[in-house]
N, C-alpha and C positions, 0 to 999 in steps of 0.2 A: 625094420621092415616087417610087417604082417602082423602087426601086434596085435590086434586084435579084429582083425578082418574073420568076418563072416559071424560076429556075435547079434543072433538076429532079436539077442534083447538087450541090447546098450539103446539110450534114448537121450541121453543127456551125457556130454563132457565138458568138463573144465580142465584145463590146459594151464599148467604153474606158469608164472612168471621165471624166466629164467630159459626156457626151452628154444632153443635154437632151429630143430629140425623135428621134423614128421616125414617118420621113413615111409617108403614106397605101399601102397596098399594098406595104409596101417590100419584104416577103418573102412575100406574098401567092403560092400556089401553088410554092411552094418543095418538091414533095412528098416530099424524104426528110431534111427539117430536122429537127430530134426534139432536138437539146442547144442552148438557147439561154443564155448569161448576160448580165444586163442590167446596166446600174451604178446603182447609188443614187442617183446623180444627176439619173437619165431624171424629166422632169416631162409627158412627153403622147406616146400612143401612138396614130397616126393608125389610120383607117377599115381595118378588112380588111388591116394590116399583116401580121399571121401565119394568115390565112386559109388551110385550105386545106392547110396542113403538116402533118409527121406528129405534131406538138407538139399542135396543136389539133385536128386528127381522133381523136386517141387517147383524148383526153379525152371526145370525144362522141360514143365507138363503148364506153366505159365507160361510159356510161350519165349521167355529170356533167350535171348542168342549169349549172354555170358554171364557164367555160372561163380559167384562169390562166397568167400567164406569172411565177413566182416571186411578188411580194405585188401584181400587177397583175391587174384583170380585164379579158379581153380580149373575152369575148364569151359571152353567154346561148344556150341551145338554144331555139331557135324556138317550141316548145308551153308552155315554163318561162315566156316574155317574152308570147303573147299570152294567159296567164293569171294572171300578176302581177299583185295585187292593190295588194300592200303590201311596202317592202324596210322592212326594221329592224336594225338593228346585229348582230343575230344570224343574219341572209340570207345575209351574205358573209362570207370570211373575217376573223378578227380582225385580221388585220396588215395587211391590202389598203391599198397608200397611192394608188389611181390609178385611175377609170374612163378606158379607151379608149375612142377616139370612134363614138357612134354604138348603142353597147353596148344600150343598151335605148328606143329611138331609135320613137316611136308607139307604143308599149305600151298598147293600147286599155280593160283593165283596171285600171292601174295609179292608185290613189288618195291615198297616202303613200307619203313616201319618209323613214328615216331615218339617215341614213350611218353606218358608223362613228367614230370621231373622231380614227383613224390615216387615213382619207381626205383625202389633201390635193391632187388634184388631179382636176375632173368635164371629160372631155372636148370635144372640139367635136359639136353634136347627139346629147348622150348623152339627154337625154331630151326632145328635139326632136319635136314633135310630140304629146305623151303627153297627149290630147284631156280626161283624166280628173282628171288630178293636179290635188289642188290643197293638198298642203300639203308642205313640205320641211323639214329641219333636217339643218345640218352644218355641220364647222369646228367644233367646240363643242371646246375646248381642258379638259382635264381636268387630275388630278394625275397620270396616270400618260402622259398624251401630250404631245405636242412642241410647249411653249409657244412660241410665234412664230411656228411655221412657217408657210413661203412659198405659204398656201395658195390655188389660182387654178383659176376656173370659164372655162375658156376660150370660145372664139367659140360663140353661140347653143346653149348648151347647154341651156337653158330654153325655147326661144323654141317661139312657138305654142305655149303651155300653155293655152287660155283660160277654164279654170276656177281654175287658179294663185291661191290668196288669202293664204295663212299661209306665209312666208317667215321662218324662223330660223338665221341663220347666227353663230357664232360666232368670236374673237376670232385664231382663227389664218386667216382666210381676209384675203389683201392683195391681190385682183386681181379684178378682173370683165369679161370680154370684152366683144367687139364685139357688139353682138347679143343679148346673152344670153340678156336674159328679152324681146328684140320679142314684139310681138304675144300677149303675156299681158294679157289685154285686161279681167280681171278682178283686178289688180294695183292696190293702191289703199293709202291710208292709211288704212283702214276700224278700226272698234272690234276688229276679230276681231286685228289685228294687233297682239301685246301687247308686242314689244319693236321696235328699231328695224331697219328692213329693213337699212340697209346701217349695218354694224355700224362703229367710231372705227377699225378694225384695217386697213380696205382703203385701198390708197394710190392706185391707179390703178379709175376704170369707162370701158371703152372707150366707142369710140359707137357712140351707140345703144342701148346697152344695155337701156335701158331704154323704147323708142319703141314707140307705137302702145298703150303699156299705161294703167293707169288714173294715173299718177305724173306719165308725160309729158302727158296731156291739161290735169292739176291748173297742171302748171309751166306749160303755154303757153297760158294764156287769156290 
């Protein structure tokens, strides 16, 4: 985390092959950053990482409602996020493999979400708080995307949704954070829900994951 946040002469980064994560703020106000390459490898881009550089101002002095770093998105324009209604496959780009954390994080309109199915990784509080949402679908593995992939919803990525009912996720998703969906408090095994919430593909749910919601109440009477 902070790695190098606020170096106002970084201008250029390369990023190893091999690198998994980009802690919170790492180049957060880096202001004359503008060439970044990331690796294939990267699986979670923390809070406000490239906040703030000339990479992500340039984008949102052009007028973009969504802010990318190569097939990641790294953050929404303010007016774009508290007037979302609905994301569907054709919202974001088609190759986008990664929400950063926090990205669309309380979105007070936001009612559907539907990924695309090159999406394989939803950050920490990417949709944290989004008082409206209540139905999701992603991971959905097709013929033309990447069967098995390591797909993972990290810590409380869900959590406080509490209208949250219709959960679809599909057979490339093997991770479920800590936290995820807390306090989704309308989360249930209800009629409405026509396939299995947590689909044969995930190998790990952290803890918690599921607490305070209608699933955890079911399991602890």
């Amino acid at each position: 985390d902070y790695a190098f946040c606020g170096d106002e002469n970084l201008s250029n980064v390369v990023l190893p092959e091999g690198l998994k994560e980009i802690g919170r703020q790492a180049f957060n106000s880096c202001f004359a950053l503008k060439t970044i390459d990331i690796p294939d490898s990267l699986e979670h881009i923390g809070e406000y990482a490239f906040h703030a550089t000339a990479h992500y101002r340039g984008q949102l002095e052009a007028g973009e409602s969504y802010i990318y770093l190569e097939n990641w998105l790294l953050g929404c324009e303010e007016e774009t996020q508290q007037n979302l209604e609905e994301i569907t496959a054709a919202t974001l780009k088609e190759d986008v493999v990664g929400i950063a954390d926090q990205v669309f994080v309380a979105s007070p309109k936001l009612l559907k979400v539907t990924l695309p199915t090159s999406v394989n990784y939803i950050g920490e509080h990417a949709f944290f708080g989004c008082e409206n949402l209540w139905r999701i679908e992603a991971f959905k593995a097709t013929p033309d995307s990447e069967i098995g992939a390591a797909g993972k919803i990290f810590e409380k990525a869900f959590a406080s949704c509490p209208y949250l009912t219709n959960v679809y996720f599909g057979k490339n998703l093997k991770e479920i954070g800590d936290y995820a969906f807390y306090g989704c408090t309308g989360l249930n095994n209800s009629t409405s829900q026509t396939t299995k919430l947590i689909p044969d593909s995930v190998e790990k749910v952290g803890t918690y994951a599921f607490k305070n919601t209608g699933l955890w109440k079911m399991n602890t009477k």
